[in-house]
C-alpha positions as CSV (number, residue, x, y, z in Angstrom):
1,X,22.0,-22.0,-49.6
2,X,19.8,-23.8,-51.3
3,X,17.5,-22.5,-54.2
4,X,14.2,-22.8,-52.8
5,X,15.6,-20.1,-49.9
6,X,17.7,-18.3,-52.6
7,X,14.6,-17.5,-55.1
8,X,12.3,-16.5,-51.8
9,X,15.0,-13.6,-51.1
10,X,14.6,-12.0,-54.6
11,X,11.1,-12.4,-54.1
12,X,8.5,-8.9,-54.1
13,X,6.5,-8.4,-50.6
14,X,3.3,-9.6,-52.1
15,X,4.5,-12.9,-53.2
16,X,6.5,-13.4,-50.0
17,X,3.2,-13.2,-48.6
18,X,0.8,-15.6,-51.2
19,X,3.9,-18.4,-50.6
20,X,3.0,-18.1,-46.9
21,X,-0.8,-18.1,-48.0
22,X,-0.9,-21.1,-50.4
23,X,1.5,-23.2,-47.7
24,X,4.4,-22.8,-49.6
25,X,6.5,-21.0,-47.5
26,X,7.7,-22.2,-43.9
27,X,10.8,-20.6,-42.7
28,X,12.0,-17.6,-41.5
29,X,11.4,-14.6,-43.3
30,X,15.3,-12.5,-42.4
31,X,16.9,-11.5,-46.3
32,X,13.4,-12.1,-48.1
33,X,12.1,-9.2,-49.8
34,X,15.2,-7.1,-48.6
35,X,14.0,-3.6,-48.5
36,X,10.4,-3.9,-47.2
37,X,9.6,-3.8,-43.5
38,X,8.5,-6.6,-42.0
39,X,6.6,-6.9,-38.7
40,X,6.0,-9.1,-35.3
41,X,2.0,-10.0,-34.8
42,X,0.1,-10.0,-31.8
43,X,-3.5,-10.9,-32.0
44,X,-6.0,-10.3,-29.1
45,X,-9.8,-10.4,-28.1
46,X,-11.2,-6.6,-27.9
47,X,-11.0,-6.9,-23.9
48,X,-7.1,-7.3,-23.9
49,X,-6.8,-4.5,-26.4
50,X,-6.3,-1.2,-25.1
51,X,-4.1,-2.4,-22.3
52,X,-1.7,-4.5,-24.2
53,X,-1.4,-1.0,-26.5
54,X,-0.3,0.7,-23.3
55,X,2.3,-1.6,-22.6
56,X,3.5,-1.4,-25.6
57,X,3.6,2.2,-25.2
58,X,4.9,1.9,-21.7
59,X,7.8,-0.4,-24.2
60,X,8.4,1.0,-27.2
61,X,12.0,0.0,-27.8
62,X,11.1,-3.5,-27.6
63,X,7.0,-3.4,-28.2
64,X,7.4,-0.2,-31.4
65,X,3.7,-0.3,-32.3
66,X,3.6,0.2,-36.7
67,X,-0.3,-0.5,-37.0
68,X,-3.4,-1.2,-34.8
69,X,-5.5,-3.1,-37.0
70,X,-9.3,-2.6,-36.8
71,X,-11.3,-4.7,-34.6
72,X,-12.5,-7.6,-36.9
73,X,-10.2,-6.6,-39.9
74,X,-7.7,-9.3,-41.1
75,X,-6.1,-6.8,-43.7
76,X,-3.4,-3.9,-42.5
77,X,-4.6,-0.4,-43.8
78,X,-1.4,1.1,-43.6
79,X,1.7,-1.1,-44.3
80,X,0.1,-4.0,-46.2
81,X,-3.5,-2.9,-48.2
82,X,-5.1,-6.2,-49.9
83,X,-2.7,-8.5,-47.3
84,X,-4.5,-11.2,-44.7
85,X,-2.6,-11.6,-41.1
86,X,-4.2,-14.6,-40.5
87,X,-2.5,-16.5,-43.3
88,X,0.5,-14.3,-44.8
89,X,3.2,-15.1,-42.2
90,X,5.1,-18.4,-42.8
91,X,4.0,-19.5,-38.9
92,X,1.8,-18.7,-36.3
93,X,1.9,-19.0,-32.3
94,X,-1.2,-20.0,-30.6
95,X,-1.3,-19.3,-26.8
96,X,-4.9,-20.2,-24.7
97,X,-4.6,-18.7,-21.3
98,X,-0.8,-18.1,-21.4
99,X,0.1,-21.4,-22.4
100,X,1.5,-22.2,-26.0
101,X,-0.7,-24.9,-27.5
102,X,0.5,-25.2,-31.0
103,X,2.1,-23.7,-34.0
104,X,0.3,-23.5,-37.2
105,X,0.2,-22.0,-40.9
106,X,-2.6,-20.3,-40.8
107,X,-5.2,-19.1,-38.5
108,X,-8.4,-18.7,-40.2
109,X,-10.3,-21.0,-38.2
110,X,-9.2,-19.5,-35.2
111,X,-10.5,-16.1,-36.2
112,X,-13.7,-13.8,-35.0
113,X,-15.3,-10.6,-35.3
114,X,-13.9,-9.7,-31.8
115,X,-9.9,-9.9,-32.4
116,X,-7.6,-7.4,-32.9
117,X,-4.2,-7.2,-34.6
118,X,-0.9,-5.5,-33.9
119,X,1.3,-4.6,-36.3
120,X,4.7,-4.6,-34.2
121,X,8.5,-3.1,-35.5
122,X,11.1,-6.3,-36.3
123,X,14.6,-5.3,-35.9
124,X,14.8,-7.5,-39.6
125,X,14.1,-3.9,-40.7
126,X,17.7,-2.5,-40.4
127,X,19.6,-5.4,-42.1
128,X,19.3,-4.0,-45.1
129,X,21.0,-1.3,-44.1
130,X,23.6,-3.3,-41.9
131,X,24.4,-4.9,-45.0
132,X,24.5,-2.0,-47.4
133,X,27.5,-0.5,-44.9
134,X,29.3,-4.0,-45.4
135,X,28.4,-5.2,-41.7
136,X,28.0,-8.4,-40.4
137,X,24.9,-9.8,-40.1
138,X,25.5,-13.9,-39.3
139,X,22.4,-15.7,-39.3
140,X,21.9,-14.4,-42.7
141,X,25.0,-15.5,-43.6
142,X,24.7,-19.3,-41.8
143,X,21.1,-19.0,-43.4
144,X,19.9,-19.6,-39.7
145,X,17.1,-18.1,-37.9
146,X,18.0,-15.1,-35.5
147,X,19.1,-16.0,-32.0
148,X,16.5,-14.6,-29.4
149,X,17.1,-14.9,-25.6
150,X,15.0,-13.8,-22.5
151,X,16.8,-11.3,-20.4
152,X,16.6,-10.3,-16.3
153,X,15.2,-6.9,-17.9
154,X,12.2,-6.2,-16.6
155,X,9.6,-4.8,-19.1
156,X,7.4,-1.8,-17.4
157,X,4.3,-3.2,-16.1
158,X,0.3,-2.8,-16.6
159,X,-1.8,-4.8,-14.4
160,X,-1.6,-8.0,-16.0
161,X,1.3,-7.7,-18.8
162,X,4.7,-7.8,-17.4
163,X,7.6,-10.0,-17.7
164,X,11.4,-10.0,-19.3
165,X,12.5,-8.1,-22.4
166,X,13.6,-10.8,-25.0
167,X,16.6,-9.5,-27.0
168,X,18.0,-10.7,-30.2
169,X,21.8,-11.2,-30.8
170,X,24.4,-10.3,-33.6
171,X,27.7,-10.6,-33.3
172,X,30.5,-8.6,-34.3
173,X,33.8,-7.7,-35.1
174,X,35.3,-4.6,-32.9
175,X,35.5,-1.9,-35.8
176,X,32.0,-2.4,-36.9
177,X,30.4,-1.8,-33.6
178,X,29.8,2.1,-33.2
179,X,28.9,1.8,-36.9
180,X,26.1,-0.9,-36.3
181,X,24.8,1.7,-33.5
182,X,24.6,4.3,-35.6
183,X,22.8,2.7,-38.5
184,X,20.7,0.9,-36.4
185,X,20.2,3.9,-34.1
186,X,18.2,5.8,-37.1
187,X,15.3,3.0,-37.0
188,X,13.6,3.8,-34.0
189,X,10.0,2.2,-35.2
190,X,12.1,-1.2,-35.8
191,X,14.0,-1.2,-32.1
192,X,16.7,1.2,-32.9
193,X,20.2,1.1,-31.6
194,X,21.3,-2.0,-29.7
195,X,20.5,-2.3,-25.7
196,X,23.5,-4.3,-24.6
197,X,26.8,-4.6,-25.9
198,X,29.1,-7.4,-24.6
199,X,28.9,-9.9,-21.6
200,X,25.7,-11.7,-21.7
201,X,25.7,-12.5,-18.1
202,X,25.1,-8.9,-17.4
203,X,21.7,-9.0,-18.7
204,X,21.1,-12.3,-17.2
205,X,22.0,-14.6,-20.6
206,X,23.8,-17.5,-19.2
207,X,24.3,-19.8,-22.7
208,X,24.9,-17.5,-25.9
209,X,24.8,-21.6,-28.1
210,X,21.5,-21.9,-26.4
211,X,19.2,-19.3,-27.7
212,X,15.2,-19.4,-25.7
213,X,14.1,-18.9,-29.3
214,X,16.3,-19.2,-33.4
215,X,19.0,-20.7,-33.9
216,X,22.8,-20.1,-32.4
217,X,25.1,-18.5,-34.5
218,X,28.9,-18.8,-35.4
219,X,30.6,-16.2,-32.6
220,X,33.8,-16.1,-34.4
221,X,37.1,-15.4,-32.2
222,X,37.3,-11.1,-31.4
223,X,33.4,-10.6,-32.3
224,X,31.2,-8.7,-29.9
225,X,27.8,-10.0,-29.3
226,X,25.5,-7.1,-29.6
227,X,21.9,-7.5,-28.2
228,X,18.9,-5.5,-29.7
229,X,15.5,-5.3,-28.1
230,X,13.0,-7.8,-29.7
231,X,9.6,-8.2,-30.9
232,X,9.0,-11.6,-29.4
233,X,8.7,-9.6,-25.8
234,X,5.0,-9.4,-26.3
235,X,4.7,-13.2,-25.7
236,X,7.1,-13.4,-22.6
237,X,3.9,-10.8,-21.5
238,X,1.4,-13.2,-22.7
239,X,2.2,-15.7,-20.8
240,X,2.1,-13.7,-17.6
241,X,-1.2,-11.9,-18.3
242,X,-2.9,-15.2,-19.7
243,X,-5.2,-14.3,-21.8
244,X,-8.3,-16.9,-23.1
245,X,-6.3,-16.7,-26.4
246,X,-3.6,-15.0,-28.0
247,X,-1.8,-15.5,-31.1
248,X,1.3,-14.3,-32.6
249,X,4.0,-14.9,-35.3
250,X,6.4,-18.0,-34.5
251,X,9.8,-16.3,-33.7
252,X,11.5,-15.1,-36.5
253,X,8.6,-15.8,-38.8
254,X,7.4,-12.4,-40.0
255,X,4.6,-10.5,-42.4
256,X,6.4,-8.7,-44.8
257,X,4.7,-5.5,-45.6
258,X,4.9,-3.4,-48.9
259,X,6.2,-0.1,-47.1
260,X,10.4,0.8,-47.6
261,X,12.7,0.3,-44.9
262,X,13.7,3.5,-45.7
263,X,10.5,5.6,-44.7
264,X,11.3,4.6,-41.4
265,X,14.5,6.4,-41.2
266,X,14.7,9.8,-38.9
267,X,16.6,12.4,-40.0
268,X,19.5,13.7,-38.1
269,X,17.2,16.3,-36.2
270,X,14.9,13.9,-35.1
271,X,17.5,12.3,-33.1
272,X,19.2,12.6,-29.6
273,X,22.8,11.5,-28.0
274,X,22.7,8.4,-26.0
275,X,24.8,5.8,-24.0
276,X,24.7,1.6,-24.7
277,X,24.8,-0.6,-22.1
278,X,28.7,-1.7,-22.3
279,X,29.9,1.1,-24.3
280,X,28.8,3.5,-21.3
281,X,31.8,5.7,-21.9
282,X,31.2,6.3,-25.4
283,X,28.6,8.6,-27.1
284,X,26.6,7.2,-29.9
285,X,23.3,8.8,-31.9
286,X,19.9,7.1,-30.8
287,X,16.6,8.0,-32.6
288,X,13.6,9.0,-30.4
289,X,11.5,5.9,-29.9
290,X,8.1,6.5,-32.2
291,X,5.0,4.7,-30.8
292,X,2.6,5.5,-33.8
293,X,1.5,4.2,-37.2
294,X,4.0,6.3,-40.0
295,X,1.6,8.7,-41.5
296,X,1.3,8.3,-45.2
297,X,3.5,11.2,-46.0
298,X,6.7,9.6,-44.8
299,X,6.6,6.4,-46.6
300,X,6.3,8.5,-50.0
């Protein structure tokens, strides 16, 4: 690993953040800051608003709304006072009527009075706690981006957002799978426990070395891959609703906030027995999916 990416991981949220904003930073953001949450961005005119929120509602294990930032507002209330979403994360995406036209640093000169930002959970959340059980958690240890793949899930509708679920994959050994559910299980507001475990063909993945979005990963002989909901789902929609602009973070490129991973944690009486797809005959713990900013209170 090399020491520019070394010194960024022991770095606080805040200068995460002014490295993005002076330029300094372009990679992805996975192990930097390790505690704080981090986020996905979308970024819409005031038209698109309300009904991309009900998707996302419609969605919430891979669309977990954090924040609705006001219309106009560049700087997150809740999870990030004094931060700037149009130049804190290391990469943007810049879609005009569904298309991607470009990626970019920053967006200030793309910005208006009439554009509202979303503040969406990133499964990057519950890796700190992955690693704190002594799991494995490869692209951080390959220092690689996450692999991301779009699935033949079907996201639930609105009139003009709909298209696949995009999933992200970690793989690994046997005996740490039902503990990898349960961790992740307790982080609803970050995607929560995983939504497929095993074959990828089942959930229509043909190439596991040839991720839609990151980077492939070393699947090491009697590893699992195990496939969380992701935050990059929101663009799959984009690019069937088409929308005169959108913009959101570049896969895997995140705005790291100043809030705890562990205010996001549910307590065991907040949560409720489930089945994984491929582990159907076993019984796991799954927190209920939250859909609404964390109130003040629970990140004390």
């Amino acid at each position: 690993m090399n020491s520019t990416v070394q010194s960024s991981k022991s770095r606080s949220p805040r200068d995460v953040r002014l490295r993005c904003r002076s330029g300094g930073l372009d990679q992805p953001t996975s192990g930097l800051a390790m505690g704080y949450v981090q986020t996905n961005l979308v970024i819409l005119p005031s038209r698109w608003a309300a009904e991309f929120l009900v998707f996302c509602q419609q969605n919430p294990k891979p669309c977990p709304v954090l924040e609705v930032l006001d219309q106009g507002n560049p700087e997150p209330q809740q999870f990030a006072p004094a931060a700037d979403i149009r130049t804190d994360l290391p990469r943007y995406r810049v879609f005009r009527d569904g298309e991607l036209v470009e990626e970019r640093p920053d967006i200030k000169s793309l910005w208006t009075d009439d554009l509202v930002g979303f503040l969406i959970g990133c499964s990057f959340s519950f890796e700190e706690a992955m690693l704190k059980a002594g799991l494995t958690v490869r692209h951080i240890e390959e220092n690689k981006n996450v692999p991301m793949y779009r699935t033949t899930l079907n996201c639930q509708p609105t009139d003009r957002f709909s298209g696949p679920m995009v999933v992200s994959m970690r793989p690994l050994p046997a005996d740490q799978i039902a503990r990898a559910v349960d961790i992740t299980g307790r982080y609803a507001q970050v995607h929560g426990a995983p939504l497929h475990i095993g074959e990828p063909a089942e959930i229509g993945i043909k190439d596991l070395a040839t991720p839609d979005y990151g980077e492939a990963v070393t699947i090491h002989p009697g590893e699992t891959p195990v496939f969380w909901a992701c935050g990059v789902t929101p663009q799959a929609a984009i690019t069937q609703a088409k929308p005169e602009l959108a913009i959101t973070h570049a896969p895997g490129c995140m705005l790291v906030t100043d809030v705890k991973n562990e205010s996001l944690l549910l307590q065991p009486q907040d949560r409720t027995e489930f089945c994984v797809s491929g582990l159907e005959s076993q019984s796991f713990k799954r927190s209920h999916p939250v859909q609404t900013e964390a109130s003040p209170e629970s990140r004390r």
